[in-house]
PQR file of N, CA, C, O and H, with PARSE charges and radii, in Angstrom:
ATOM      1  N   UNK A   1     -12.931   4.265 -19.396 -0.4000 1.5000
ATOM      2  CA  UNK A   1     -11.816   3.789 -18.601 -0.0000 2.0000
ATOM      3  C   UNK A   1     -11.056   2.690 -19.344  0.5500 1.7000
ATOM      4  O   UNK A   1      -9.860   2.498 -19.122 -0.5500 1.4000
ATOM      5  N   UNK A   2     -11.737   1.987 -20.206 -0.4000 1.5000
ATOM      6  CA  UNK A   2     -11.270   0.916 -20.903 -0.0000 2.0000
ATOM      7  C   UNK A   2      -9.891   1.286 -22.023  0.5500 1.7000
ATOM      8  O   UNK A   2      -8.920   0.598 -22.337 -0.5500 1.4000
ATOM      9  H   UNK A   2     -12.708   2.143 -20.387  0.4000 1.0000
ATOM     10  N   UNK A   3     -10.369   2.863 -22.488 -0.4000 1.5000
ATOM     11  CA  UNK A   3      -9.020   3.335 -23.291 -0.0000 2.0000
ATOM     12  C   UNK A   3      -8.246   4.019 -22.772  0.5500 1.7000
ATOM     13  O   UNK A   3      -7.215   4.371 -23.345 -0.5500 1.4000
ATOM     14  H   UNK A   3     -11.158   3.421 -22.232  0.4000 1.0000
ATOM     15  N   UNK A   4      -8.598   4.425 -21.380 -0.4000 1.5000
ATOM     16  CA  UNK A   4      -7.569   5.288 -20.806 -0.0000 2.0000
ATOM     17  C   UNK A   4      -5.994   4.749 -20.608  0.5500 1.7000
ATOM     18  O   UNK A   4      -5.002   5.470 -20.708 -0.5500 1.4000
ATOM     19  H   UNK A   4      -9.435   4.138 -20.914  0.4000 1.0000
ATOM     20  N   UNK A   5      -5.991   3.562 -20.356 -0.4000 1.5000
ATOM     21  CA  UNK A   5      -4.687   2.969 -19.947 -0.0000 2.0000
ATOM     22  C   UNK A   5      -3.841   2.626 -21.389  0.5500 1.7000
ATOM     23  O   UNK A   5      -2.661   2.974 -21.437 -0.5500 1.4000
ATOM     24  H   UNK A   5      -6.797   2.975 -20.274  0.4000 1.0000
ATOM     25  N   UNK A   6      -4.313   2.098 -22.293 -0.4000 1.5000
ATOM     26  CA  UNK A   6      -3.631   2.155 -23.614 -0.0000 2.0000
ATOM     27  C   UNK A   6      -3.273   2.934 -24.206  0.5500 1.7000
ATOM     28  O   UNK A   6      -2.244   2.982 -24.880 -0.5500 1.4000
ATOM     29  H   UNK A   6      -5.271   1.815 -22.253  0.4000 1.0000
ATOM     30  N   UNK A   7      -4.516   4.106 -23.968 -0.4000 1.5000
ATOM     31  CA  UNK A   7      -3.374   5.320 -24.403 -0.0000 2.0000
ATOM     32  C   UNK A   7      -2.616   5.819 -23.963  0.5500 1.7000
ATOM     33  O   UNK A   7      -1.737   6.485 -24.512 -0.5500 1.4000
ATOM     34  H   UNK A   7      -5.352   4.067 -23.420  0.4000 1.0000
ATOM     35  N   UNK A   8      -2.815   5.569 -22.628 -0.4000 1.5000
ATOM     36  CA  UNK A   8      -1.296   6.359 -21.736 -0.0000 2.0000
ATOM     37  C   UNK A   8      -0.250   5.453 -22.152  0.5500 1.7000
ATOM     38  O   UNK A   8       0.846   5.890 -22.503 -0.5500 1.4000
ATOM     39  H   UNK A   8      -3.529   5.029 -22.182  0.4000 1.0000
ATOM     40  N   UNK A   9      -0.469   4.447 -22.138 -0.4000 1.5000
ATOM     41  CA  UNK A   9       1.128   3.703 -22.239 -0.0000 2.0000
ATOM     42  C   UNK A   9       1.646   3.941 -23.560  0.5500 1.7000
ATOM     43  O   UNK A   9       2.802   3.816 -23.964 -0.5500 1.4000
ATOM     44  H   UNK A   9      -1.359   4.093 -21.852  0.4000 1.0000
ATOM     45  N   UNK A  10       0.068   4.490 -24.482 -0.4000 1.5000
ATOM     46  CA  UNK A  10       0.911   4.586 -26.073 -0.0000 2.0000
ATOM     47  C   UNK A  10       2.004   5.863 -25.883  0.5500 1.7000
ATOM     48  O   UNK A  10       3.220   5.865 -26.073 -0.5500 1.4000
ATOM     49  H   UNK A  10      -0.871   4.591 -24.154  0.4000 1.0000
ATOM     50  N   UNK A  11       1.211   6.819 -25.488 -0.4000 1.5000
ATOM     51  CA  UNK A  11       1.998   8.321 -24.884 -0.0000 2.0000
ATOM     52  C   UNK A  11       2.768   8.362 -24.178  0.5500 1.7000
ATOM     53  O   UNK A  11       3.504   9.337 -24.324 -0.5500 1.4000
ATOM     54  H   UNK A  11       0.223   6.817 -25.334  0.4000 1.0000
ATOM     55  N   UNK A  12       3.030   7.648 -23.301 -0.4000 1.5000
ATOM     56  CA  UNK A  12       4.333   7.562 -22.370 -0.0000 2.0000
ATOM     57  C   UNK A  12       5.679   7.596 -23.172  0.5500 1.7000
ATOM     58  O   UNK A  12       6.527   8.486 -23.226 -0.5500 1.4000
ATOM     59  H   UNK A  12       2.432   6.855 -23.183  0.4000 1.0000
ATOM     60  N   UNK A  13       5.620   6.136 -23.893 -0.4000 1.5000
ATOM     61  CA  UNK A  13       6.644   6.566 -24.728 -0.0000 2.0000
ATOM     62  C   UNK A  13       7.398   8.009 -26.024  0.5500 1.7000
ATOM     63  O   UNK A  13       8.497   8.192 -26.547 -0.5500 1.4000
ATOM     64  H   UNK A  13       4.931   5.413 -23.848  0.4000 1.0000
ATOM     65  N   UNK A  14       6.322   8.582 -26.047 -0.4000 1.5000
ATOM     66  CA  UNK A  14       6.480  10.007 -27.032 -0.0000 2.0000
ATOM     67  C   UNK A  14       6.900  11.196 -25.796  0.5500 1.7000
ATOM     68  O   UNK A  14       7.741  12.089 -25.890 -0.5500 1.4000
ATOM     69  H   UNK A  14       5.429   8.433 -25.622  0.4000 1.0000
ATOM     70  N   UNK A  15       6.151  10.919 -24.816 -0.4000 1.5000
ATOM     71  CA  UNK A  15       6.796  12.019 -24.080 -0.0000 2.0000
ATOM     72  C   UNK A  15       7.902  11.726 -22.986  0.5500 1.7000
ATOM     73  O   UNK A  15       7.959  12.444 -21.988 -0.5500 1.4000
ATOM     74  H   UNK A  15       5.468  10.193 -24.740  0.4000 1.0000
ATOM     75  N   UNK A  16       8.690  10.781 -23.151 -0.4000 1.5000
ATOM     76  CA  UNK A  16       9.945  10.700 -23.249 -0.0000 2.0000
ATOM     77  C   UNK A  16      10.544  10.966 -23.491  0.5500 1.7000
ATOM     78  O   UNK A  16      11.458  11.542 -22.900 -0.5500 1.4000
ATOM     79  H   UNK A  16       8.643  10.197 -23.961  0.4000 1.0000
ATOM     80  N   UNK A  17      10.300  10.524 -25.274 -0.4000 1.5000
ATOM     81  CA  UNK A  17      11.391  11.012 -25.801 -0.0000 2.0000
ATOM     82  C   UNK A  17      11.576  12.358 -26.091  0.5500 1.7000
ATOM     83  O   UNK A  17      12.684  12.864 -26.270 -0.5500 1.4000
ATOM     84  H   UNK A  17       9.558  10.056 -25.753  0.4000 1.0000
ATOM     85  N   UNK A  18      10.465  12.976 -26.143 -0.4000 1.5000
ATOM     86  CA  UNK A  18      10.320  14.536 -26.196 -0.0000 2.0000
ATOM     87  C   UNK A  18      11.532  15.550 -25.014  0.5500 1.7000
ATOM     88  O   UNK A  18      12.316  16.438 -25.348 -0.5500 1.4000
ATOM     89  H   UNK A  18       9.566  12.564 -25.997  0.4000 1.0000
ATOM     90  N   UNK A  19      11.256  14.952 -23.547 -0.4000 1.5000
ATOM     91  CA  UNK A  19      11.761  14.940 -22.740 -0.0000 2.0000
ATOM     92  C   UNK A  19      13.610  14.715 -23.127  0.5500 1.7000
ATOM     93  O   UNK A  19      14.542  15.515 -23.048 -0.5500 1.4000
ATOM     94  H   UNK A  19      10.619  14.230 -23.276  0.4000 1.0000
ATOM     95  N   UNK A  20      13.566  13.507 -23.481 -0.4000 1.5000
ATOM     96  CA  UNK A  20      14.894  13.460 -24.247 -0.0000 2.0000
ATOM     97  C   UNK A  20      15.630  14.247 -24.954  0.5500 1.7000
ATOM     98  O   UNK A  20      16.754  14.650 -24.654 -0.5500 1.4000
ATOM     99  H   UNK A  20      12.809  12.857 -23.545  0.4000 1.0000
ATOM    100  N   UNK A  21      14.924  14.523 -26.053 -0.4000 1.5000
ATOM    101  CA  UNK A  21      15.428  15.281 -26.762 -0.0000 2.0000
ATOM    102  C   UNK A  21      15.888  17.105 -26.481  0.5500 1.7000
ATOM    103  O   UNK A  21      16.766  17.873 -26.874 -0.5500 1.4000
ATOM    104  H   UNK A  21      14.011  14.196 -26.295  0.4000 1.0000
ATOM    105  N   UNK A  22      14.421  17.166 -25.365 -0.4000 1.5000
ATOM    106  CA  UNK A  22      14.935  18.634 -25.118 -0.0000 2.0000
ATOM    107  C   UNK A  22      16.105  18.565 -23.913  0.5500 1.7000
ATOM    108  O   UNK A  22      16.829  19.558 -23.835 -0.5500 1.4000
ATOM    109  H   UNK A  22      13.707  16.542 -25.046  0.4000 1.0000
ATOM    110  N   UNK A  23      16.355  17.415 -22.922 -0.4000 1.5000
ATOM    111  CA  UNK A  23      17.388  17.310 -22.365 -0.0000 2.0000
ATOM    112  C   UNK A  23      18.429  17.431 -23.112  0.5500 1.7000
ATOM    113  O   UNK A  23      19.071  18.452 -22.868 -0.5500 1.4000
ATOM    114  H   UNK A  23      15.767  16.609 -22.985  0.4000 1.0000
ATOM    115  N   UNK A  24      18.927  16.637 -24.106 -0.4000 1.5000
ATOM    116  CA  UNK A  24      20.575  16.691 -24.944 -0.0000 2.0000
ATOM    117  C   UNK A  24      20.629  18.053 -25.547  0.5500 1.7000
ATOM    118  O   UNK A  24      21.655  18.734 -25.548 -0.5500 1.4000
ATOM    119  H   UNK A  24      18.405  15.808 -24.304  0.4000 1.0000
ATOM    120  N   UNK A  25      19.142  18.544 -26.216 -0.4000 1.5000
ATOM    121  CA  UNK A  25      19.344  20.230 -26.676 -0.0000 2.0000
ATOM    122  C   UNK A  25      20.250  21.132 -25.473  0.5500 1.7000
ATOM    123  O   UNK A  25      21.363  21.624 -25.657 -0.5500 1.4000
ATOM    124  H   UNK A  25      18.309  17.991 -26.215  0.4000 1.0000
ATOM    125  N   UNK A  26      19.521  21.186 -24.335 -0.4000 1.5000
ATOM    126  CA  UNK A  26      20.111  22.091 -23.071 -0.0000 2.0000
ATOM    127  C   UNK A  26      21.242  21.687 -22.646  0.5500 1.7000
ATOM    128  O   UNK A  26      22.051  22.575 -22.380 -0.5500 1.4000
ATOM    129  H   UNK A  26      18.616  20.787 -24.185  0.4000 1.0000
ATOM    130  N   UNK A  27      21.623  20.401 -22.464 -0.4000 1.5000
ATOM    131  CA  UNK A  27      23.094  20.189 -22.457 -0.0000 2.0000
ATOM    132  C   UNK A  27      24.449  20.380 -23.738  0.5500 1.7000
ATOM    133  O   UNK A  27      25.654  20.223 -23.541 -0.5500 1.4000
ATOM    134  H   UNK A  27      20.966  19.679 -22.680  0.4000 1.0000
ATOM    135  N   UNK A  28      23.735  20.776 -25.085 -0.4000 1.5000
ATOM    136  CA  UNK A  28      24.399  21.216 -26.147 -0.0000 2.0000
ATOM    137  C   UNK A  28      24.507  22.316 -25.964  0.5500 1.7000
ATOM    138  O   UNK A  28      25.669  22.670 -25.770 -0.5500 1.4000
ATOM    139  H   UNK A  28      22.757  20.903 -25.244  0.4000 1.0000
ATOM    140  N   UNK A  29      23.433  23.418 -25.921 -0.4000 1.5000
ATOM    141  CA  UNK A  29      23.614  24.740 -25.508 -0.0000 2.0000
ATOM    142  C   UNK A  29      24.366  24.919 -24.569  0.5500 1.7000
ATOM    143  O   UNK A  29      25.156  25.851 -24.727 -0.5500 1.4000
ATOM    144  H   UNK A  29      22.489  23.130 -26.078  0.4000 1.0000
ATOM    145  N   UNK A  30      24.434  24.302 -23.508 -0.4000 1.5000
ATOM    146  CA  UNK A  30      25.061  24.685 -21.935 -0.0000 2.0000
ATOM    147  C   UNK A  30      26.779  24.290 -22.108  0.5500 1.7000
ATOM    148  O   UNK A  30      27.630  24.498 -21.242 -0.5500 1.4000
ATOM    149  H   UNK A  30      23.793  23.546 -23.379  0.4000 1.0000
ATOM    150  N   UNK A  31      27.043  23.596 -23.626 -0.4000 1.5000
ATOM    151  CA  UNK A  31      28.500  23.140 -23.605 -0.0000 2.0000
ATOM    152  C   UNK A  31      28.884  24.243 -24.721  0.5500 1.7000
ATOM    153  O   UNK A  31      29.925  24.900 -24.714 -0.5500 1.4000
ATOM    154  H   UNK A  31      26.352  23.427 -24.329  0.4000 1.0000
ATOM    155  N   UNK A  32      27.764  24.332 -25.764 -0.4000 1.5000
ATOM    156  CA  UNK A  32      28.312  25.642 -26.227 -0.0000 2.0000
ATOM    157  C   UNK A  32      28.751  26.952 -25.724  0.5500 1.7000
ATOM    158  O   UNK A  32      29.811  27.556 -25.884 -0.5500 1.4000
ATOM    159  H   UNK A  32      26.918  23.798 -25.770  0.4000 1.0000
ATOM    160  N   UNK A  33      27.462  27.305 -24.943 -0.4000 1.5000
ATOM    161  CA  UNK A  33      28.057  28.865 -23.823 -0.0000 2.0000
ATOM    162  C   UNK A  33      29.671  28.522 -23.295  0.5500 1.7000
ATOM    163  O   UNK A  33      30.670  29.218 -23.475 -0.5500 1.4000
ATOM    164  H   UNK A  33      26.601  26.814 -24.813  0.4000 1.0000
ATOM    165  N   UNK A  34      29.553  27.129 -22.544 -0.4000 1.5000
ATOM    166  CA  UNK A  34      30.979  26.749 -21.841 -0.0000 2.0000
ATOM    167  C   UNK A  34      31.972  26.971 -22.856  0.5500 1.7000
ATOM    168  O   UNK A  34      32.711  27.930 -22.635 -0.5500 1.4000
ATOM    169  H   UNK A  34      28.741  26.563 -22.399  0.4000 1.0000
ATOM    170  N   UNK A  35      32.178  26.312 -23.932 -0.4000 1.5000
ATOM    171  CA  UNK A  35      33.032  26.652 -25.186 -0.0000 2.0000
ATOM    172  C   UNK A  35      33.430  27.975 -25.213  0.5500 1.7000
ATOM    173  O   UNK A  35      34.362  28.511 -24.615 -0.5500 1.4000
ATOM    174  H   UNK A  35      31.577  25.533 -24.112  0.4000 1.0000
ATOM    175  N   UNK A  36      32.568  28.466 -26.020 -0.4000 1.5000
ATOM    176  CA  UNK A  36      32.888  30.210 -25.500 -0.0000 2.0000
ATOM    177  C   UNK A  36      33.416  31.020 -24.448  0.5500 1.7000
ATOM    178  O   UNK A  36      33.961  32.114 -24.597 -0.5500 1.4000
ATOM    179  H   UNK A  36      31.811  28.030 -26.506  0.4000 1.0000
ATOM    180  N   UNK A  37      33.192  30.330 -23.229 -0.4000 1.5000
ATOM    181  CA  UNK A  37      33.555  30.508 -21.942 -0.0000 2.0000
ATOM    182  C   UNK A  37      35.376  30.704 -21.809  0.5500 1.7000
ATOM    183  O   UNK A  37      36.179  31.570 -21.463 -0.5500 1.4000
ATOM    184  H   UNK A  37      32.749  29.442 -23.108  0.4000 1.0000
ATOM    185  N   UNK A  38      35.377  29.743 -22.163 -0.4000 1.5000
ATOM    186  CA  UNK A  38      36.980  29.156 -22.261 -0.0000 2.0000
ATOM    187  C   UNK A  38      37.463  29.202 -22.909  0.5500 1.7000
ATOM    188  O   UNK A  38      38.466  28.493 -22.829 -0.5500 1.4000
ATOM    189  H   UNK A  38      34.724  29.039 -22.443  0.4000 1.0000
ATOM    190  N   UNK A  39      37.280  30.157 -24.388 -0.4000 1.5000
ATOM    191  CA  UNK A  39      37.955  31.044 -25.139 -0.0000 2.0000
ATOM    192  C   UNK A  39      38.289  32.172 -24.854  0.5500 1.7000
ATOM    193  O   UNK A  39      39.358  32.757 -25.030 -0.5500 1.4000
ATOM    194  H   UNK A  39      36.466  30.734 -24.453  0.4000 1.0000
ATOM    195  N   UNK A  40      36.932  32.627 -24.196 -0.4000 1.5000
ATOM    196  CA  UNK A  40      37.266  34.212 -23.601 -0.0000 2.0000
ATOM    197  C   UNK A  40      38.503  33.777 -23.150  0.5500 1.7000
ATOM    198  O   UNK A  40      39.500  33.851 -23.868 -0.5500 1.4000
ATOM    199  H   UNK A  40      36.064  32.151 -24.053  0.4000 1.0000
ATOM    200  N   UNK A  41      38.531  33.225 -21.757 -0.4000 1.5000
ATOM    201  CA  UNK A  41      39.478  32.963 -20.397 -0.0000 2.0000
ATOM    202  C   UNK A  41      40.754  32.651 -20.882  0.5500 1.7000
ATOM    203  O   UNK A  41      41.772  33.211 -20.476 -0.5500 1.4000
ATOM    204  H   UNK A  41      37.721  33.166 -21.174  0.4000 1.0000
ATOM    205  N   UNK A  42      40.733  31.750 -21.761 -0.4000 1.5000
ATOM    206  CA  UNK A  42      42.724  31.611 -22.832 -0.0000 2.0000
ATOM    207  C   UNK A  42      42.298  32.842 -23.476  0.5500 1.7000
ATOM    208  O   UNK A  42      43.508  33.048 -23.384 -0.5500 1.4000
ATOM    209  H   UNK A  42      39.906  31.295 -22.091  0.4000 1.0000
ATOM    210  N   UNK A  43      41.836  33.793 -23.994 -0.4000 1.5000
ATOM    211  CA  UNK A  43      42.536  34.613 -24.432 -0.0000 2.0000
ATOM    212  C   UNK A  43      42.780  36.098 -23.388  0.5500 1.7000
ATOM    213  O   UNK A  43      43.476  37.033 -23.786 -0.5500 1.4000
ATOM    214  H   UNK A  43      40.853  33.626 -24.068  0.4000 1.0000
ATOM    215  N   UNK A  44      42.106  36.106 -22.067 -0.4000 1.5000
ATOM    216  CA  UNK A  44      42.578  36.705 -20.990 -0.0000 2.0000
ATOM    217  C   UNK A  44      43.631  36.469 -21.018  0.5500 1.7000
ATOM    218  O   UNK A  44      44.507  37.153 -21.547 -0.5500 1.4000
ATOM    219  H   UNK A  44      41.542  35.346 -21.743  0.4000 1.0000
ATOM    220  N   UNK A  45      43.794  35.190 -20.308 -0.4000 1.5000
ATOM    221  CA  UNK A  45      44.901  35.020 -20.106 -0.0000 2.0000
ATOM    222  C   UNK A  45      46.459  35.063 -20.878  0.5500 1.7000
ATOM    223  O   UNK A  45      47.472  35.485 -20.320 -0.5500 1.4000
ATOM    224  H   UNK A  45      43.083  34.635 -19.878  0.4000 1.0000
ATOM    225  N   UNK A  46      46.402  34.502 -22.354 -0.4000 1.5000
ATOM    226  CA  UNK A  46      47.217  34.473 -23.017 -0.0000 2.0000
ATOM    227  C   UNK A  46      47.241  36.420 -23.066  0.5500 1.7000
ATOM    228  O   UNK A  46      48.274  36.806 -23.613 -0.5500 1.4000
ATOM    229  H   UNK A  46      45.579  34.159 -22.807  0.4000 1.0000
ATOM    230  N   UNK A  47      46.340  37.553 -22.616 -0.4000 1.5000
ATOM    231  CA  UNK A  47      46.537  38.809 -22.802 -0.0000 2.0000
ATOM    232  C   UNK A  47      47.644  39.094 -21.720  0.5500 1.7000
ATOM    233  O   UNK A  47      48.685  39.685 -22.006 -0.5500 1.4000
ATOM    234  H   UNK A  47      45.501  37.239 -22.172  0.4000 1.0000
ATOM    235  N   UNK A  48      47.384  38.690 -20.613 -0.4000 1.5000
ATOM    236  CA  UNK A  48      48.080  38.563 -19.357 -0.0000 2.0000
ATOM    237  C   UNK A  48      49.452  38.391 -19.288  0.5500 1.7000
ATOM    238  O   UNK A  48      50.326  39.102 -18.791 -0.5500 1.4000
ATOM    239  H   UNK A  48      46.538  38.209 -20.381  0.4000 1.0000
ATOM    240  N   UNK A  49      49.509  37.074 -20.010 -0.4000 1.5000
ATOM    241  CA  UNK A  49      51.081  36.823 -19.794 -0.0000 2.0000
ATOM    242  C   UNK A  49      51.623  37.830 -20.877  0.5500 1.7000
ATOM    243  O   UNK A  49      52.799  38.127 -20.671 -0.5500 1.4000
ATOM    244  H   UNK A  49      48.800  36.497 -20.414  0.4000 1.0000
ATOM    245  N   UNK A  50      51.214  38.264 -21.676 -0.4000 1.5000
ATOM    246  CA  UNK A  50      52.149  38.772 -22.908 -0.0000 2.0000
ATOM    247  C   UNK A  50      52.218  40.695 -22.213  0.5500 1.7000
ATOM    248  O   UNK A  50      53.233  41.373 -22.372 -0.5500 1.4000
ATOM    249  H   UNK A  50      50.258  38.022 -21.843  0.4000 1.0000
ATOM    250  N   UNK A  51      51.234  41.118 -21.654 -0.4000 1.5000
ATOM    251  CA  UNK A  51      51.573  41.867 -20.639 -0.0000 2.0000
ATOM    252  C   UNK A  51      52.299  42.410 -19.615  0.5500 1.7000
ATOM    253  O   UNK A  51      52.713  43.538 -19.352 -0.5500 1.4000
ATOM    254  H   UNK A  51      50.410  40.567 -21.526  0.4000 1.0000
ATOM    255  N   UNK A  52      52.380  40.784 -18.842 -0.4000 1.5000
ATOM    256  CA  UNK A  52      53.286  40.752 -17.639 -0.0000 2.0000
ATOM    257  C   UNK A  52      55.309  40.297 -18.258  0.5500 1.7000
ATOM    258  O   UNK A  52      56.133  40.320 -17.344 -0.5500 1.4000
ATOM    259  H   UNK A  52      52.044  39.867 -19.055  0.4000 1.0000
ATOM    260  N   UNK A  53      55.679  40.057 -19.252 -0.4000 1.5000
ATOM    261  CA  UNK A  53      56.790  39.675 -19.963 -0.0000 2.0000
ATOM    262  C   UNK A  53      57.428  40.607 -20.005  0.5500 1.7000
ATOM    263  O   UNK A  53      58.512  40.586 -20.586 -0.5500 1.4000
ATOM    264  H   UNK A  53      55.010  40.038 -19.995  0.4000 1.0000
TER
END
């Protein structure tokens, strides 16, 4: 019991940042898909208007 608490607090901090890091990954991915997203959609659209003219 005497090392249990030191090591948790040593580990706390690593799995944080672990935590961290795979958070900003999934929000990079999730802005990349979006990126793409909104290329498709301007180029719908820019299909659209040149259609409807």
């Amino acid at each position: 019991m005497d090392l249990f608490i030191p090591t948790l607090f040593t580990f706390i901090p690593v799995i944080l940042v672990a935590f961290l890091i795979r958070w900003i990954r999934l929000i990079k991915v999730n802005s990349d898909i979006q990126v793409e997203q909104n290329k498709e959609i301007i180029a719908l659209l820019k299909e659209k208007n040149h259609t409807s003219d």
